[in-house]
N, CA, C and O atoms as a Maestro MAE file, in Angstrom:
{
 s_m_m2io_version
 :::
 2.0.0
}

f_m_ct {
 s_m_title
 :::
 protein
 m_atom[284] {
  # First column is atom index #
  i_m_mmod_type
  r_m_x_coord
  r_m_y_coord
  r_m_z_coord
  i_m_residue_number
  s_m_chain_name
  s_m_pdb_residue_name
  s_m_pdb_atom_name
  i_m_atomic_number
  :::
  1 25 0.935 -5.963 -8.452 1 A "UNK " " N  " 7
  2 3 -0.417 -6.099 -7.961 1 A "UNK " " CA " 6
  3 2 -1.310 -6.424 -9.142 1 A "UNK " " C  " 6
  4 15 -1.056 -5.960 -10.253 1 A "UNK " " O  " 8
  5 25 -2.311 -7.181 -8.930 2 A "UNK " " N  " 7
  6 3 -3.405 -7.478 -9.740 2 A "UNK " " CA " 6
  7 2 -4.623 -7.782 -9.279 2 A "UNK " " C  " 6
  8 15 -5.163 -8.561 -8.494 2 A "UNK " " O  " 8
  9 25 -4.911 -6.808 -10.110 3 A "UNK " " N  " 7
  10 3 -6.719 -6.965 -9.865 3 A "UNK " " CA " 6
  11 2 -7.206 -7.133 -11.212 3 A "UNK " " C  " 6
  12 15 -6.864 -6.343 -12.092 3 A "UNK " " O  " 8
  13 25 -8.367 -8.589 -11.554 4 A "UNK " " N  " 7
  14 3 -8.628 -8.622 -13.217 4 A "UNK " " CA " 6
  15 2 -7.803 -8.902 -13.857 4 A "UNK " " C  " 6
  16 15 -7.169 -9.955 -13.925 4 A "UNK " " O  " 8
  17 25 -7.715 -7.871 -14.462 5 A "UNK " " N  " 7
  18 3 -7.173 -8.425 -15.643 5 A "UNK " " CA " 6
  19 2 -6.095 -6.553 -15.713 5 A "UNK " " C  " 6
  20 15 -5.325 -6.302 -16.640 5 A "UNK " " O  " 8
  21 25 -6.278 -5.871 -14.895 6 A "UNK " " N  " 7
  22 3 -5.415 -5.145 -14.479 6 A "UNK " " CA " 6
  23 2 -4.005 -5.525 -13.804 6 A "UNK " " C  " 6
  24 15 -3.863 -6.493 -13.056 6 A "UNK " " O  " 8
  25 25 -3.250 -4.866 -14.074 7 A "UNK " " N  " 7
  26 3 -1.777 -5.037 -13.428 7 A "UNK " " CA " 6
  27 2 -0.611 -3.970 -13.414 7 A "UNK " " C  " 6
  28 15 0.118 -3.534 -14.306 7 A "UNK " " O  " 8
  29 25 -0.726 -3.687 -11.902 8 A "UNK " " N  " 7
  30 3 -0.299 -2.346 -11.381 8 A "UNK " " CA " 6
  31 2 1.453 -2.909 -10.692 8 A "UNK " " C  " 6
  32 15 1.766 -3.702 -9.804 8 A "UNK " " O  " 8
  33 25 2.202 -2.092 -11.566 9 A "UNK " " N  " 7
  34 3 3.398 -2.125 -10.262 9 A "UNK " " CA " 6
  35 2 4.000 -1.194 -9.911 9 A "UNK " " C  " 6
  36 15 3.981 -0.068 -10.409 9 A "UNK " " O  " 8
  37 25 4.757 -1.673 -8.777 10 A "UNK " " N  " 7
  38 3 4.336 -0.767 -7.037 10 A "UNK " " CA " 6
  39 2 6.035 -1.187 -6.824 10 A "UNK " " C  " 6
  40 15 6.431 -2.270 -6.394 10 A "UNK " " O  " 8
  41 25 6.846 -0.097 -7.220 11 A "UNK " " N  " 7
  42 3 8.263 0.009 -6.483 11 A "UNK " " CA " 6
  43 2 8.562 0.830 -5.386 11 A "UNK " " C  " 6
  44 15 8.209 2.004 -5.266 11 A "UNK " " O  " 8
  45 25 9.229 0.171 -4.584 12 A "UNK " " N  " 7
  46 3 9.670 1.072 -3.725 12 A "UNK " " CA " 6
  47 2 11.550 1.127 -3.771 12 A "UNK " " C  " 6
  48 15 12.415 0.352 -4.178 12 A "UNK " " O  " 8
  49 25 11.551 2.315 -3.198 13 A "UNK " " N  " 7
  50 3 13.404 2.737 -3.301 13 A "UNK " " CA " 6
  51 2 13.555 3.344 -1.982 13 A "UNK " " C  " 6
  52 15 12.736 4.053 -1.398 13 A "UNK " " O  " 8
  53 25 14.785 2.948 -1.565 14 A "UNK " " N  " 7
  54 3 14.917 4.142 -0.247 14 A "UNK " " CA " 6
  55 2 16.113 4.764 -0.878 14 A "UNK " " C  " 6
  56 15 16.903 4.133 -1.579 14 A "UNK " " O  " 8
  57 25 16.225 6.242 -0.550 15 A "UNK " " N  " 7
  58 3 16.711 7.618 -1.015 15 A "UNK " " CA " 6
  59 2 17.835 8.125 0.128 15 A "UNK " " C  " 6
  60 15 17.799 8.050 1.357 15 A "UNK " " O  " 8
  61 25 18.431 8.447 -0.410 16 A "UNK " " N  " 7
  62 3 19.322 9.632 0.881 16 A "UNK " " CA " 6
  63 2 19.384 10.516 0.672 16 A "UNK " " C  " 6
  64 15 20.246 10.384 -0.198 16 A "UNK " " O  " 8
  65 25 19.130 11.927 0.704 17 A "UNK " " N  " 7
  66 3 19.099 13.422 0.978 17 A "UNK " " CA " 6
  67 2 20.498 13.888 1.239 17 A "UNK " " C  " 6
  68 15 21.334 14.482 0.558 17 A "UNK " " O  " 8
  69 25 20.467 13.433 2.419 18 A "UNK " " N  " 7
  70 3 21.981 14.175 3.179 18 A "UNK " " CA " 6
  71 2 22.807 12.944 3.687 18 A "UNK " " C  " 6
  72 15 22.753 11.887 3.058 18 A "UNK " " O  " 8
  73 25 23.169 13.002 4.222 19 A "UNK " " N  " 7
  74 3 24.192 11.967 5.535 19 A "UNK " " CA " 6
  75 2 23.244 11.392 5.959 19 A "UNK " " C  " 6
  76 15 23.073 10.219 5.626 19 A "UNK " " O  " 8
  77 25 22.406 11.991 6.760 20 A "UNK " " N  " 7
  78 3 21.517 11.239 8.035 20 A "UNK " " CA " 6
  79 2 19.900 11.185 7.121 20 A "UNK " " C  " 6
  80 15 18.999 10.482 7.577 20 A "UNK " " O  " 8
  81 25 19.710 11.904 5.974 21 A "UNK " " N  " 7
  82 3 18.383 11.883 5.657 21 A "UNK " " CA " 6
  83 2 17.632 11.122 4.770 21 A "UNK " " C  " 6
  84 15 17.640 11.505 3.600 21 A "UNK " " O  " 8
  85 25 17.021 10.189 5.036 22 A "UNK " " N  " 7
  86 3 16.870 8.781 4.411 22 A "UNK " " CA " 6
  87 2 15.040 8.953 3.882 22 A "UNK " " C  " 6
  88 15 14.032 9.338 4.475 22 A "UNK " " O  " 8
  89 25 15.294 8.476 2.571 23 A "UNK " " N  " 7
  90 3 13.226 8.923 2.427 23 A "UNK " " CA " 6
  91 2 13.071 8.011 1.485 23 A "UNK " " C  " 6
  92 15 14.083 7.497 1.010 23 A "UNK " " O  " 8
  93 25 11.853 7.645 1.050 24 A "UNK " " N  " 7
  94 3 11.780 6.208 0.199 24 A "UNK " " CA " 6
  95 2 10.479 6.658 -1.191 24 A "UNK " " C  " 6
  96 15 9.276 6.910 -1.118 24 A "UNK " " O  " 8
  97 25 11.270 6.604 -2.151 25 A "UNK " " N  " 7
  98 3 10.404 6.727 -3.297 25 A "UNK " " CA " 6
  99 2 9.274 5.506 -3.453 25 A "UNK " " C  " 6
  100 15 9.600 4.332 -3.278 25 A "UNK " " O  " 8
  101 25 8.307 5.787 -3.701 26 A "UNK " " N  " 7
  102 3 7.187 4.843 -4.454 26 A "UNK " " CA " 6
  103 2 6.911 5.087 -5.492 26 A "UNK " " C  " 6
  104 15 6.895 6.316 -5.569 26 A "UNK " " O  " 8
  105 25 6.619 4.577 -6.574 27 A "UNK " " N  " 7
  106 3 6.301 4.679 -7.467 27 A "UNK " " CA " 6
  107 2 5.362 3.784 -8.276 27 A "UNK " " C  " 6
  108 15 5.792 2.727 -8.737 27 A "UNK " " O  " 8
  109 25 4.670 3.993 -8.379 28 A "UNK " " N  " 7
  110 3 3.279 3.385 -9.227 28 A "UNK " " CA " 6
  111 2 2.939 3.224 -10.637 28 A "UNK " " C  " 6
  112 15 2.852 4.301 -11.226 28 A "UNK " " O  " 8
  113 25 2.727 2.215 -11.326 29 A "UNK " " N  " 7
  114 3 2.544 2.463 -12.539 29 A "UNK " " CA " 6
  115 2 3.937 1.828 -13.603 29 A "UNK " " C  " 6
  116 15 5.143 1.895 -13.366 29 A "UNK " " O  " 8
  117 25 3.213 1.208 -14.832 30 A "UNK " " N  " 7
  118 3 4.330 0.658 -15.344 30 A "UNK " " CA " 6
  119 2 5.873 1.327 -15.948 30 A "UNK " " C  " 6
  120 15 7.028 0.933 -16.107 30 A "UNK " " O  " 8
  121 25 5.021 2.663 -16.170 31 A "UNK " " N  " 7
  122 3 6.018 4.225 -16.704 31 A "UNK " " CA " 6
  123 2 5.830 4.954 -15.444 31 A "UNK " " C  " 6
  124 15 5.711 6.161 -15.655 31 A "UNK " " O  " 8
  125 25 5.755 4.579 -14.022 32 A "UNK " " N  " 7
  126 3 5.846 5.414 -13.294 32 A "UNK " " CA " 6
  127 2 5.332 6.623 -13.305 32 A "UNK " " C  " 6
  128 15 5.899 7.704 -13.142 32 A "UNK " " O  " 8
  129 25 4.002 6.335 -13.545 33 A "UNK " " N  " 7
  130 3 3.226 7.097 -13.519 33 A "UNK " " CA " 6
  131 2 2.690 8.229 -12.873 33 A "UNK " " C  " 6
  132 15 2.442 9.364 -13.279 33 A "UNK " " O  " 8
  133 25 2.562 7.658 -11.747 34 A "UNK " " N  " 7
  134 3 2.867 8.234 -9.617 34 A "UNK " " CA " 6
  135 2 4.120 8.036 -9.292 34 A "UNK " " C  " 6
  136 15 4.896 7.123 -9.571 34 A "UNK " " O  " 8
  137 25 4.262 9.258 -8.499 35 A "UNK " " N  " 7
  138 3 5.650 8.815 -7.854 35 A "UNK " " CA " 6
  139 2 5.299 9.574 -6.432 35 A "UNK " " C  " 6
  140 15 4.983 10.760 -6.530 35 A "UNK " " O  " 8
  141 25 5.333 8.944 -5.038 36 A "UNK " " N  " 7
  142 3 5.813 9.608 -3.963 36 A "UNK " " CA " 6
  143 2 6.849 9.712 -3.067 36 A "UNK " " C  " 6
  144 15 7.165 8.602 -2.638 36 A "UNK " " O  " 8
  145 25 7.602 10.757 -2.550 37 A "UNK " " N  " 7
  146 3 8.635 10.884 -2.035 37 A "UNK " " CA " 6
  147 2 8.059 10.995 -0.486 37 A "UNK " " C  " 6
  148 15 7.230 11.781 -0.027 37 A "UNK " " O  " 8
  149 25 8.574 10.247 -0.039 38 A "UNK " " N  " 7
  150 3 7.871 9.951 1.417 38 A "UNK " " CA " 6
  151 2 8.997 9.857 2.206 38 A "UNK " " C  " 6
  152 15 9.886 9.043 1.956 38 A "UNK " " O  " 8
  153 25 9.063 11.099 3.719 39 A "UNK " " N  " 7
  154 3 9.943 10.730 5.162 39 A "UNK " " CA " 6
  155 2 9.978 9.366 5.133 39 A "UNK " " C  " 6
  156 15 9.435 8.690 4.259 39 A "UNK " " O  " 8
  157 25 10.700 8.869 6.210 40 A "UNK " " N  " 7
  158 3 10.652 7.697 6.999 40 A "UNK " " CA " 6
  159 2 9.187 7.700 7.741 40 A "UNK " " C  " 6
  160 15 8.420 6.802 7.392 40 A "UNK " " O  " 8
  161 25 8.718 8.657 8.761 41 A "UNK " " N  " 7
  162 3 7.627 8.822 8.912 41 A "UNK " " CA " 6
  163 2 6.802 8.973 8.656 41 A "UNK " " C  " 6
  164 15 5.892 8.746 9.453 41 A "UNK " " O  " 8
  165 25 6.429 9.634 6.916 42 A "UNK " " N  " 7
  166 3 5.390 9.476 6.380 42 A "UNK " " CA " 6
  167 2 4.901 7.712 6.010 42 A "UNK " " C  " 6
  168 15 3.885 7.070 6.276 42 A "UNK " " O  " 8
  169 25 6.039 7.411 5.363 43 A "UNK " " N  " 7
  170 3 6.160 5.843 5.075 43 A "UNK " " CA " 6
  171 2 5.366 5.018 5.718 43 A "UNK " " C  " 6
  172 15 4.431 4.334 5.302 43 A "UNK " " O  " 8
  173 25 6.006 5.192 7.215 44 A "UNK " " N  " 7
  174 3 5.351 4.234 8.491 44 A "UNK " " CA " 6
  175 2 4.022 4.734 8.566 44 A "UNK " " C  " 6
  176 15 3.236 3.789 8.489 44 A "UNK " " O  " 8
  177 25 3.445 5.828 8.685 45 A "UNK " " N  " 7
  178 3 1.920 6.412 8.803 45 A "UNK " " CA " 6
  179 2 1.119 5.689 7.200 45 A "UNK " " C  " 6
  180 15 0.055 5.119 7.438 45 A "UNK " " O  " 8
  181 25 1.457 5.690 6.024 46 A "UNK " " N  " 7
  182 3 1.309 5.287 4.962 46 A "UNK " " CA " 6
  183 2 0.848 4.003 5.196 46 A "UNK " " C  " 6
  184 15 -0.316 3.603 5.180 46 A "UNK " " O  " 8
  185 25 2.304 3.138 5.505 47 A "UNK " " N  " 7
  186 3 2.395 1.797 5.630 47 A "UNK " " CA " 6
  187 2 1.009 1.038 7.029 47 A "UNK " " C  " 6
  188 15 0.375 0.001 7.221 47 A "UNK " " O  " 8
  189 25 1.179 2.250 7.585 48 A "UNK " " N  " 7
  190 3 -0.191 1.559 9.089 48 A "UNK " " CA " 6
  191 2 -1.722 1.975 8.238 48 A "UNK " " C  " 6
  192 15 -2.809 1.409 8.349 48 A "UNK " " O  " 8
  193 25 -1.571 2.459 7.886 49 A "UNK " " N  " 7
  194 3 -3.081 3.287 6.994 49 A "UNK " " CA " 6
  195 2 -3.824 2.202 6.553 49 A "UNK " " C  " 6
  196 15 -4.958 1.773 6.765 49 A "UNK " " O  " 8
  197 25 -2.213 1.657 5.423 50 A "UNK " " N  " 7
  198 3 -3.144 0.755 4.494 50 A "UNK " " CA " 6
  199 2 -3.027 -0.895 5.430 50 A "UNK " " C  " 6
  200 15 -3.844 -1.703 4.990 50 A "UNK " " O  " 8
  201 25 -2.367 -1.308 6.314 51 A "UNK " " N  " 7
  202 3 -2.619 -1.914 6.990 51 A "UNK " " CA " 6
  203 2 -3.861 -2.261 7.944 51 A "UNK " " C  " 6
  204 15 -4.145 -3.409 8.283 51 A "UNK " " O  " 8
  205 25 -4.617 -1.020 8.360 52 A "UNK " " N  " 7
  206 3 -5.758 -0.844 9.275 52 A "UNK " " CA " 6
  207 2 -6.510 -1.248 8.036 52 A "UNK " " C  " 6
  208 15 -6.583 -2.466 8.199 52 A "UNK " " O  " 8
  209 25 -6.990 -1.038 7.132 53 A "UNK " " N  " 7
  210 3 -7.671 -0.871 5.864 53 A "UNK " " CA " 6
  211 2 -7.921 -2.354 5.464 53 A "UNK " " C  " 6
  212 15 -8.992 -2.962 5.457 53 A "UNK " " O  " 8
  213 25 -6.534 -2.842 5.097 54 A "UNK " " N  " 7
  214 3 -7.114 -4.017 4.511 54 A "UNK " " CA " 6
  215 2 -7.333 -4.811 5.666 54 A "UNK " " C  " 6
  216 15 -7.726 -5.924 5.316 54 A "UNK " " O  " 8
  217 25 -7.230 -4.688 7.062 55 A "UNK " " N  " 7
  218 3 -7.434 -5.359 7.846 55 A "UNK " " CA " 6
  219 2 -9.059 -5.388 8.296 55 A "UNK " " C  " 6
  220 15 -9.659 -6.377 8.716 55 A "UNK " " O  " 8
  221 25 -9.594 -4.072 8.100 56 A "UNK " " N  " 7
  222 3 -10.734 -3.965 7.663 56 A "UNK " " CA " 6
  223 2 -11.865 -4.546 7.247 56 A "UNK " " C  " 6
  224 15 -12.907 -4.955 7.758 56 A "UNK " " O  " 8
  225 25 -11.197 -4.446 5.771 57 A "UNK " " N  " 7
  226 3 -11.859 -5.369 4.682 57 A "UNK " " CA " 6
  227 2 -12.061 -6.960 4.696 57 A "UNK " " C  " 6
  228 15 -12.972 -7.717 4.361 57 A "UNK " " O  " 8
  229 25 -10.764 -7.108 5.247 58 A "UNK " " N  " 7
  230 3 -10.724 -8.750 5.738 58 A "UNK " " CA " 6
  231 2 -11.882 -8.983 6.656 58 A "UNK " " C  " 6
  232 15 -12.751 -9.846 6.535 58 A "UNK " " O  " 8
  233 25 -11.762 -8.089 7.583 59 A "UNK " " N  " 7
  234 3 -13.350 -8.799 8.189 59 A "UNK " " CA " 6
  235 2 -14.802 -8.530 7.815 59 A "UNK " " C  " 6
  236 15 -15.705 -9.344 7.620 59 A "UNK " " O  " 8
  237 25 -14.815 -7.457 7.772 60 A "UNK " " N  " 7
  238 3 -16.152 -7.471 6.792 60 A "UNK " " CA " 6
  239 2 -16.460 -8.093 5.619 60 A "UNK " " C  " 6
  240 15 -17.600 -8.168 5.161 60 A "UNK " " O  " 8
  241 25 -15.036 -8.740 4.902 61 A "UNK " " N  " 7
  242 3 -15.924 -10.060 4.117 61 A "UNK " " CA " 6
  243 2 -16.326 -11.646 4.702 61 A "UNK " " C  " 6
  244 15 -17.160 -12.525 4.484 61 A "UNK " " O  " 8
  245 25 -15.133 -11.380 5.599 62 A "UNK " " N  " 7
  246 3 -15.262 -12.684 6.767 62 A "UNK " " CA " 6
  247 2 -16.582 -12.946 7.353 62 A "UNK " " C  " 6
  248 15 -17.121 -14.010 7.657 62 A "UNK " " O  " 8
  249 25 -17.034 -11.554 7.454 63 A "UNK " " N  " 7
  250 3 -18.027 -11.479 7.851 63 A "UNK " " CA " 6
  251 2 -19.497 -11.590 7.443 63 A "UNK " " C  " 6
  252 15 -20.369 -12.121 8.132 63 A "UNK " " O  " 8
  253 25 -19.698 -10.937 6.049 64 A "UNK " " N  " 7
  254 3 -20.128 -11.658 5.253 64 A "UNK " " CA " 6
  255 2 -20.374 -12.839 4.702 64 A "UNK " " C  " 6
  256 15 -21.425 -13.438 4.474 64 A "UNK " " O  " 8
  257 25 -18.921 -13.164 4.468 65 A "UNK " " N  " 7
  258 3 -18.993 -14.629 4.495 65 A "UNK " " CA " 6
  259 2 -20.240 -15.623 5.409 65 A "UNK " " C  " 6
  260 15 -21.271 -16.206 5.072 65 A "UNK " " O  " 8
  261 25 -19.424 -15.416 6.838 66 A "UNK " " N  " 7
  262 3 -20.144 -16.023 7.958 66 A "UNK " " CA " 6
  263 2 -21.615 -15.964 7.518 66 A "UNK " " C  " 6
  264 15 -22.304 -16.984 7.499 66 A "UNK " " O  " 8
  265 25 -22.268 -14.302 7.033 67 A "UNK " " N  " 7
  266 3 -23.957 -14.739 7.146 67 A "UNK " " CA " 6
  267 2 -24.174 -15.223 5.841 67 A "UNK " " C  " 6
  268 15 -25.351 -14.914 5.652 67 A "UNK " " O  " 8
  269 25 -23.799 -15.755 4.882 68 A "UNK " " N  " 7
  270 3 -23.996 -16.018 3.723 68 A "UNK " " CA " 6
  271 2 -24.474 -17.753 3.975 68 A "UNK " " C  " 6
  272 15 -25.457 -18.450 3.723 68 A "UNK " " O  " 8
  273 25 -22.865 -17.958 4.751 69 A "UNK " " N  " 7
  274 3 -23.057 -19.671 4.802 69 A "UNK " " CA " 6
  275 2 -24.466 -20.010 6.399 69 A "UNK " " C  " 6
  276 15 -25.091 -21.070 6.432 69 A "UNK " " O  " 8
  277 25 -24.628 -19.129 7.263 70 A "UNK " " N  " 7
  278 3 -25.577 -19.090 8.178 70 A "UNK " " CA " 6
  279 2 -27.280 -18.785 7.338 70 A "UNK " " C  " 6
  280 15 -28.423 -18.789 7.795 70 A "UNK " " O  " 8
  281 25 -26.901 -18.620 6.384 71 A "UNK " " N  " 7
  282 3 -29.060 -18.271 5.549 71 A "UNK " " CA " 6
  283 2 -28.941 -20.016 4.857 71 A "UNK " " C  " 6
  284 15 -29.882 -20.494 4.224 71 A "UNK " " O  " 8
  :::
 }
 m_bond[283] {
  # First column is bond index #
  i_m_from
  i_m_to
  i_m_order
  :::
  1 1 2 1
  2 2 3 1
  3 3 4 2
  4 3 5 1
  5 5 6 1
  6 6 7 1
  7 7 8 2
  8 7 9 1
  9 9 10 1
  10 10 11 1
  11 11 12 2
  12 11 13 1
  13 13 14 1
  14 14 15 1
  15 15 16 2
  16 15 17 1
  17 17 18 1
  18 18 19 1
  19 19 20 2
  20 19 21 1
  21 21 22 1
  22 22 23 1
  23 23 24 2
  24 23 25 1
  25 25 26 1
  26 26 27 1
  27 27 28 2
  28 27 29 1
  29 29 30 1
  30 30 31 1
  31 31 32 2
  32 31 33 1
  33 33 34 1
  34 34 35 1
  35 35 36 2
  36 35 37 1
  37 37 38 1
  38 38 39 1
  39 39 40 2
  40 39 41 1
  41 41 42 1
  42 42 43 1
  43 43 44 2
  44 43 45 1
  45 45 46 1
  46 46 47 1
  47 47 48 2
  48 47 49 1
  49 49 50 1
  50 50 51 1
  51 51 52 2
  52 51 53 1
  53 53 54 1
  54 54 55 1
  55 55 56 2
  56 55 57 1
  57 57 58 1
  58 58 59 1
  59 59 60 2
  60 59 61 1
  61 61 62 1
  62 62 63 1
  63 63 64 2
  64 63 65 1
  65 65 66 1
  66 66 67 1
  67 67 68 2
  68 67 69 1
  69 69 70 1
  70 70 71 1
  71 71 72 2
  72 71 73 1
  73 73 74 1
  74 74 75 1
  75 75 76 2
  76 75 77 1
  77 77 78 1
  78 78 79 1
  79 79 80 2
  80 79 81 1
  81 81 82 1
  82 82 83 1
  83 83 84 2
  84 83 85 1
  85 85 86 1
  86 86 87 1
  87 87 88 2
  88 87 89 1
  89 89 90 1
  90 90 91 1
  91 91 92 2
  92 91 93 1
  93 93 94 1
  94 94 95 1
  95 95 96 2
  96 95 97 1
  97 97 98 1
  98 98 99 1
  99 99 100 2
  100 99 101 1
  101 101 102 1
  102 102 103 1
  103 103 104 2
  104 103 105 1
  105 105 106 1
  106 106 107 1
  107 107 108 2
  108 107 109 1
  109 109 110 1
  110 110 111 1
  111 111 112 2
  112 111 113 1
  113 113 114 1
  114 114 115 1
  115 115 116 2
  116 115 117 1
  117 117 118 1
  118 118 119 1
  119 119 120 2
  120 119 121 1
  121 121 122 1
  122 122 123 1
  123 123 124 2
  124 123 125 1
  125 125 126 1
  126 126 127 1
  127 127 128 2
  128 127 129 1
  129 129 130 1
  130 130 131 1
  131 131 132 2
  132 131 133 1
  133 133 134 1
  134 134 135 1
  135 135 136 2
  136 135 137 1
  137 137 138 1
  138 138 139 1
  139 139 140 2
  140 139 141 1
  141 141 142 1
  142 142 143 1
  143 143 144 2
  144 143 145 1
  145 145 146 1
  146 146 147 1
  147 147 148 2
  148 147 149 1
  149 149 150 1
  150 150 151 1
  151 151 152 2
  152 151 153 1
  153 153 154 1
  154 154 155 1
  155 155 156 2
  156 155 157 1
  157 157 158 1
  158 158 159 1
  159 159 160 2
  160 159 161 1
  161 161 162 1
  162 162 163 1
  163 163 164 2
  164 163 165 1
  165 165 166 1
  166 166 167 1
  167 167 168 2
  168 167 169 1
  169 169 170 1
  170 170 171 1
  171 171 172 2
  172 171 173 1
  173 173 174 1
  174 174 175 1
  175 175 176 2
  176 175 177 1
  177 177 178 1
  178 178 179 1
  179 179 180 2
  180 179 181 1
  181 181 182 1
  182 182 183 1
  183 183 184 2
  184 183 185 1
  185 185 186 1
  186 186 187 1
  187 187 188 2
  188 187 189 1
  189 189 190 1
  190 190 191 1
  191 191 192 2
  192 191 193 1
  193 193 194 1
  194 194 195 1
  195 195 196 2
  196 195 197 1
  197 197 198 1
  198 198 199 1
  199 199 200 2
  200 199 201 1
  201 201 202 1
  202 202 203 1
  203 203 204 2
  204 203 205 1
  205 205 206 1
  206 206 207 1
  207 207 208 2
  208 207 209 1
  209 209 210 1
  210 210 211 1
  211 211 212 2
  212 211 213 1
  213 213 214 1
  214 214 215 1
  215 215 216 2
  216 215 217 1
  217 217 218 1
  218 218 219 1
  219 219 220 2
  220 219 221 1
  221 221 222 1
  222 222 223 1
  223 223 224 2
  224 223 225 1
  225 225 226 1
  226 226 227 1
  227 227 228 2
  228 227 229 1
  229 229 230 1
  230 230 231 1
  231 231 232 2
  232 231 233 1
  233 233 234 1
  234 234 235 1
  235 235 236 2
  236 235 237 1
  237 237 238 1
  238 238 239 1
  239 239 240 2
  240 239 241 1
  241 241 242 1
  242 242 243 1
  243 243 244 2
  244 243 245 1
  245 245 246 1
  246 246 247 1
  247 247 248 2
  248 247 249 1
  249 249 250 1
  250 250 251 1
  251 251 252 2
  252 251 253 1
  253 253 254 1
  254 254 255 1
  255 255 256 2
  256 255 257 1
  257 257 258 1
  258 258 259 1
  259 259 260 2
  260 259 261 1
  261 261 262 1
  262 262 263 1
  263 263 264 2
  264 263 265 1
  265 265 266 1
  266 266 267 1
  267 267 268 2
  268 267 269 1
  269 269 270 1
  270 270 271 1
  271 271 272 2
  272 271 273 1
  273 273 274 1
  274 274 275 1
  275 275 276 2
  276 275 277 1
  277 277 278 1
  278 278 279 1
  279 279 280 2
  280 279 281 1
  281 281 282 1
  282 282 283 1
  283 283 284 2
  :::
 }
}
């Protein structure tokens, strides 16, 4: 990821616990800085979060946009 002149990276791993128990590390940062150990279900709740979010953002600049080029 990059923003600027910043530059963030963003791994993901999927994990096994047991036989059946499957969970997916994230980790943030060039030394892994952050790390989260996330269910399958946390993941998906995670993964919709930031989905609603930037979906969000997308329109309210869209939107913006729109009255910028309308003045």
């Amino acid at each position: 990821m990059k923003q600027g002149d910043l530059i963030t990276n963003i791994a993901i791993t999927l994990q096994h616990h047991e036989e059946d128990s499957a969970y997916l590390t994230l980790s943030v940062g060039e030394h892994q800085n952050a790390m989260l150990h996330l269910s399958l279900q946390e993941a998906r709740k995670l993964a919709s979060n930031i989905i609603q979010h930037v979906h969000l953002a997308e329109v309210r600049n869209s939107l913006k946009r729109a009255a910028l080029k309308a003045v």
